[in-house]
N, C-alpha and C positions, 0 to 999 in steps of 0.2 A: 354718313359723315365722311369716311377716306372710302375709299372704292378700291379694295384690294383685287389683283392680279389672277389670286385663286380662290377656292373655294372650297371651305373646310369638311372631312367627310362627318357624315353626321353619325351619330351612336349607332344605330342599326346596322349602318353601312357599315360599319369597325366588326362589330359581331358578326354577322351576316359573311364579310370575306375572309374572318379569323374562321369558324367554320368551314367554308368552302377546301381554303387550304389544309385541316386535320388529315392527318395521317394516321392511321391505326399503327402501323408498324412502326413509324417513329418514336409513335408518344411509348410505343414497349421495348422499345430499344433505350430512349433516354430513361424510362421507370430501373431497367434493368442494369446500366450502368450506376444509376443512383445506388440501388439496392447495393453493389459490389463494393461500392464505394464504403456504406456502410459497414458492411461485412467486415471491411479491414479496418476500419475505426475501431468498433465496437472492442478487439481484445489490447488497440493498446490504452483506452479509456480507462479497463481493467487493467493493465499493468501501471499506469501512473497515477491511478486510484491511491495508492496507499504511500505514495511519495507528498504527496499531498498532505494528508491526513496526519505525518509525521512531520511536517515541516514545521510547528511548533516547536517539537521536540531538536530540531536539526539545529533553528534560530538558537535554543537554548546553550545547546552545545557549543557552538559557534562564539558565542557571547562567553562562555567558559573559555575557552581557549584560549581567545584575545588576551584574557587578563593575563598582567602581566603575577609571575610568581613570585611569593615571600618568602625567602630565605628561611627564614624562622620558622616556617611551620613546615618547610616539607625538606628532607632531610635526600636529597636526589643525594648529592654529592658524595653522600656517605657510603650510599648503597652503588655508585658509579665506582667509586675509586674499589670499593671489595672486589666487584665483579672484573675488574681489569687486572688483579692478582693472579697470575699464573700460579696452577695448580700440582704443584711435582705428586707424584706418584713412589715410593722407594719399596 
């Protein structure tokens, strides 16, 4: 029907020159930079592990803080003005 220009490689031909081109040393140079790569993932996966794990816990707190505070039930001001009382010594 249209008469294209070129001529598509066929499957064999794909396999066949991907072969040709392998490198041994390559493919153990790219294995071995993968591997490295790993290596330094691997301990901060473990250090962010348990940040994770608490971030229920952190939302919670979070959501505590926001609120705003009721004078009535927590008596800061009482406990703020004692502590700003200089203390003499005689």
């Amino acid at each position: 029907m249209y008469n294209y220009p070129y001529v598509k490689p066929s499957l064999f031909s794909r396999i066949f020159g991907a072969t040709r081109s392998f490198n041994f040393s390559n493919f153990l140079d790219g294995t071995q930079k993968t591997l490295g790569i790993i290596n330094q993932a691997i301990p901060i996966v473990y250090q962010i592990k348990p940040m994770f794990q608490n971030a229920k816990t952190m939302f919670k707190i979070a959501d505590e803080i926001r609120k705003p505070v009721d004078a009535s039930t927590a008596n800061v001001s009482e406990v703020v003005q004692e502590k700003n009382k200089p203390v003499f010594y005689i």
